[in-house]
C-alpha positions in Angstrom: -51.0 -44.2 -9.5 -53.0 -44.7 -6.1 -54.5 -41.6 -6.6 -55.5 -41.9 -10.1 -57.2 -45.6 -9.3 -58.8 -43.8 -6.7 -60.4 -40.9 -8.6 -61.7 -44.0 -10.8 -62.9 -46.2 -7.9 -64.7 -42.7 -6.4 -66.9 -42.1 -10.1 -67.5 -45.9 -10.4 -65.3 -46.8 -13.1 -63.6 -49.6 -10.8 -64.5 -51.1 -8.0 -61.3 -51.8 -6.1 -58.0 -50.1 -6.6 -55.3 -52.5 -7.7 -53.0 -50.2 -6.7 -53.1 -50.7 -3.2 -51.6 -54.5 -4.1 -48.2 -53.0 -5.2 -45.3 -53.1 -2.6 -41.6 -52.4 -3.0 -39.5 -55.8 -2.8 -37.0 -55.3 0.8 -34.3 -56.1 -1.8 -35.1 -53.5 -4.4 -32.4 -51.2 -5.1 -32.8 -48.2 -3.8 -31.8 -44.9 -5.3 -28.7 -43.5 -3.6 -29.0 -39.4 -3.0 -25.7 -38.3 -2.7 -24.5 -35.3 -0.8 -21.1 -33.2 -1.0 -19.2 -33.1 2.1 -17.5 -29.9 2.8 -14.0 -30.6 1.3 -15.9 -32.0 -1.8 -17.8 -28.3 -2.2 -14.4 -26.6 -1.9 -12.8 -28.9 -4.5 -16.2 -28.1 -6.9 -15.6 -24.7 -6.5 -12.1 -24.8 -6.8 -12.2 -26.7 -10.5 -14.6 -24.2 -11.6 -14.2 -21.5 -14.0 -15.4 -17.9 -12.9 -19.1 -18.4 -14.3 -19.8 -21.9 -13.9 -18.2 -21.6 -10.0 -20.5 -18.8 -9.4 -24.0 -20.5 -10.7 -22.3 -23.4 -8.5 -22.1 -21.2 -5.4 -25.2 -20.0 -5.8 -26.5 -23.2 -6.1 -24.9 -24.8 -3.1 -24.5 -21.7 -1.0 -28.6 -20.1 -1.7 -29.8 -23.5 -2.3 -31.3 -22.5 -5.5 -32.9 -24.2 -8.5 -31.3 -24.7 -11.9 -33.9 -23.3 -13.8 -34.2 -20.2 -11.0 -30.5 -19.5 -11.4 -30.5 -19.4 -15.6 -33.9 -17.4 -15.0 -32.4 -14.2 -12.9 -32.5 -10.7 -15.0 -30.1 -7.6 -13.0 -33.4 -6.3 -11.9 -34.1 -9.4 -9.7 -30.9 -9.2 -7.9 -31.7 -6.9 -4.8 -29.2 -5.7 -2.5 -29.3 -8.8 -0.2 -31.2 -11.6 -2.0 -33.0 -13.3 -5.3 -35.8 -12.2 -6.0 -37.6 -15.5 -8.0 -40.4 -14.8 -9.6 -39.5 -17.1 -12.5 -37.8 -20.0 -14.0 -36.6 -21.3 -17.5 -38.1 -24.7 -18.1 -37.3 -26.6 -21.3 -36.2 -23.5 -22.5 -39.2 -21.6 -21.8 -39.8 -18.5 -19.5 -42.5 -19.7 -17.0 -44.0 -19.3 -13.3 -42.4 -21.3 -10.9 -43.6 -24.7 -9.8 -45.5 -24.1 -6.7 -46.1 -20.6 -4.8 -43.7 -21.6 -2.0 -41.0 -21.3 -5.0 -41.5 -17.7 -5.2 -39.3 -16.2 -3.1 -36.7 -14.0 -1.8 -33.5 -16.4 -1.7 -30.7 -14.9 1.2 -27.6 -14.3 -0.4 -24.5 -13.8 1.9 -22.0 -11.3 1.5 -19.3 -13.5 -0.1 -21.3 -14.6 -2.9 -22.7 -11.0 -3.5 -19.3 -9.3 -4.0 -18.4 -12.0 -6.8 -21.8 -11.5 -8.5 -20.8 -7.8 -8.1 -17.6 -8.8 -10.1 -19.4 -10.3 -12.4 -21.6 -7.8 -13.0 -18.8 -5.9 -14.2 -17.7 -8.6 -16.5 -21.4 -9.0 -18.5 -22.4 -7.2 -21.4 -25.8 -6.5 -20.3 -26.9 -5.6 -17.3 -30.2 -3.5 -17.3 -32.9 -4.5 -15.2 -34.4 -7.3 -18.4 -30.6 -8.8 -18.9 -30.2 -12.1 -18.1 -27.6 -12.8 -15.0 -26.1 -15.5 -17.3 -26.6 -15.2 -20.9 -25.8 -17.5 -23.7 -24.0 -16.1 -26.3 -27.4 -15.4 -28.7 -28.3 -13.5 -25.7 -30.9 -16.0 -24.3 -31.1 -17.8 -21.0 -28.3 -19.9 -20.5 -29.2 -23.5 -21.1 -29.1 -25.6 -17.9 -28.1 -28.4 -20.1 -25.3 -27.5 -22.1 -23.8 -25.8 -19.1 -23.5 -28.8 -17.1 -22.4 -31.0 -20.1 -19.8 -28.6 -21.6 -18.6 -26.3 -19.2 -19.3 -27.8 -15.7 -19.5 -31.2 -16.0 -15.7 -32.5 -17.6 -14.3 -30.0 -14.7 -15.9 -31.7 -12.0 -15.3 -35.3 -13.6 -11.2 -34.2 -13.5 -11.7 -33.7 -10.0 -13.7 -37.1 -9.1 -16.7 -35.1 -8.7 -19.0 -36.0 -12.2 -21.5 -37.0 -9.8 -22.1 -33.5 -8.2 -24.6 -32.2 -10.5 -27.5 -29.6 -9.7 -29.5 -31.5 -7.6 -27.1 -33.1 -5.7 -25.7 -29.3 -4.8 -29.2 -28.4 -4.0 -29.2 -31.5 -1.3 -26.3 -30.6 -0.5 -27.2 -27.2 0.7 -30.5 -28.4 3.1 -28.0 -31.3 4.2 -25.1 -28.7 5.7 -27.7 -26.3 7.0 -29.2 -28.8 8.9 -25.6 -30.6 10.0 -24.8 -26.3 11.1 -28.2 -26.5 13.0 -30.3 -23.8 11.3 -33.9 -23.9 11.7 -35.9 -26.2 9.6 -38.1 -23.3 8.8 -35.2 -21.3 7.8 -34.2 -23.8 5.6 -37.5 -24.5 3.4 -38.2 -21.2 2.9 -35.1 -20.5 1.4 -35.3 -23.5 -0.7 -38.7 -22.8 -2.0 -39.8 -26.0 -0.2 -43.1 -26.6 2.3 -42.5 -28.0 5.7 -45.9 -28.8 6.7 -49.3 -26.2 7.0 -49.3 -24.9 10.0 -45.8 -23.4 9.8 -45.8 -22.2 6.0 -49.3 -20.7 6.8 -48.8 -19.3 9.9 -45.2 -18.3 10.1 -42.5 -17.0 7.8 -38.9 -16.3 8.2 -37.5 -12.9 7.0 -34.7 -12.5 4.2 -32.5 -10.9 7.1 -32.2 -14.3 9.1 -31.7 -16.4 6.3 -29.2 -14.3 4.7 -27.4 -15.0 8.2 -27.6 -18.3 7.8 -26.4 -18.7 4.1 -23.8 -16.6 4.8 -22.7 -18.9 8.1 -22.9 -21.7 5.5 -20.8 -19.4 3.1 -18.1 -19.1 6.0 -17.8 -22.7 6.5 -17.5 -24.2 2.9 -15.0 -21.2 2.1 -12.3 -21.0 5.1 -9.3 -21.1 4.2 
């Protein structure tokens, strides 16, 4: 809103921007941004069926989007990493957001052997197939996954609250609490951490694969 009253102070439209009147109360509530805790990712995995616990692991484990995971075709999955080049978005087929979205998102050992396994499970799989079809063949809707398949699981288990973007903050929050680097971190997200490093310096899909699959290790010993 600032920067819309702005835009109409700076071509004359307004003089002042009322904008810069507004405040938040001290005792507004605040939104509460929840985060799973290690035994709470085992337990979401664990209630899971094979699919659903595998778009959950990717997820949690590569920090990835919804609308990236329902997006992946075979041909984007490379031998060590997601290649995102796209996303479904109210059930279209677009570009992603911003350009720090495309990327090549790490994927650790663990969670490449089960997509293996999956592989062998799916109908399709030439390069175009989608990773995870719906059953007219189409992009899985994020959606109806969550609300049929995913979400009464999790709500059994005390965990309807865990839904895509609190595993995607969950992710950034245990990378962080295992001490990877911040730049790490954002890059595999998709995320910017400020000019100078996104500009000047990137990480390679080797060192964040060792870091997802550190992260992999911890949420998954036994």
């Amino acid at each position: 809103m600032k920067q819309i009253f702005d835009m109409a102070v700076a071509e004359g439209q307004i003089e002042r921007n009322p904008a810069l009147l507004l405040f938040t109360p001290k005792d507004a509530a605040k939104p509460v941004r929840r985060v799973m805790n290690i035994k709470e990712v085992q337990n979401c995995f664990a209630a899971l069926d094979q699919r659903e616990r595998l778009i959950a692991k990717i997820a949690v484990i590569a920090g990835m989007r919804p609308g990236e995971i329902f997006a992946l075709t075979w041909g984007r999955m490379a031998a060590t990493y997601a290649d995102i080049q796209q996303r479904v978005y109210r059930g279209a087929i677009e570009t992603p957001k911003t350009g720090q979205s495309i990327r090549q998102a790490a994927l650790p050992e663990g969670l490449l052997r089960e997509i293996e396994v999956w592989r062998e499970f799916s109908v399709k799989t030439s390069a175009s197939a989608w990773v995870f079809p719906s059953e007219r063949m189409t992009p899985l809707s994020k959606d109806n996954c969550w609300r049929r398949s995913m979400y009464p699981k999790l709500q059994l288990v005390g965990l309807g609250w865990a839904n895509f973007l609190v595993m995607r903050r969950t992710h950034a929050t245990l990378m962080k609490a295992l001490g990877v680097d911040g730049k790490l971190v954002v890059d595999q997200l998709g995320h910017s951490l400020d000019v100078n490093q996104n500009v000047y310096t990137q990480s390679s899909v080797e060192s964040r694969q060792a870091a997802v699959h550190q992260l992999e290790k911890t949420l998954l010993v036994s």
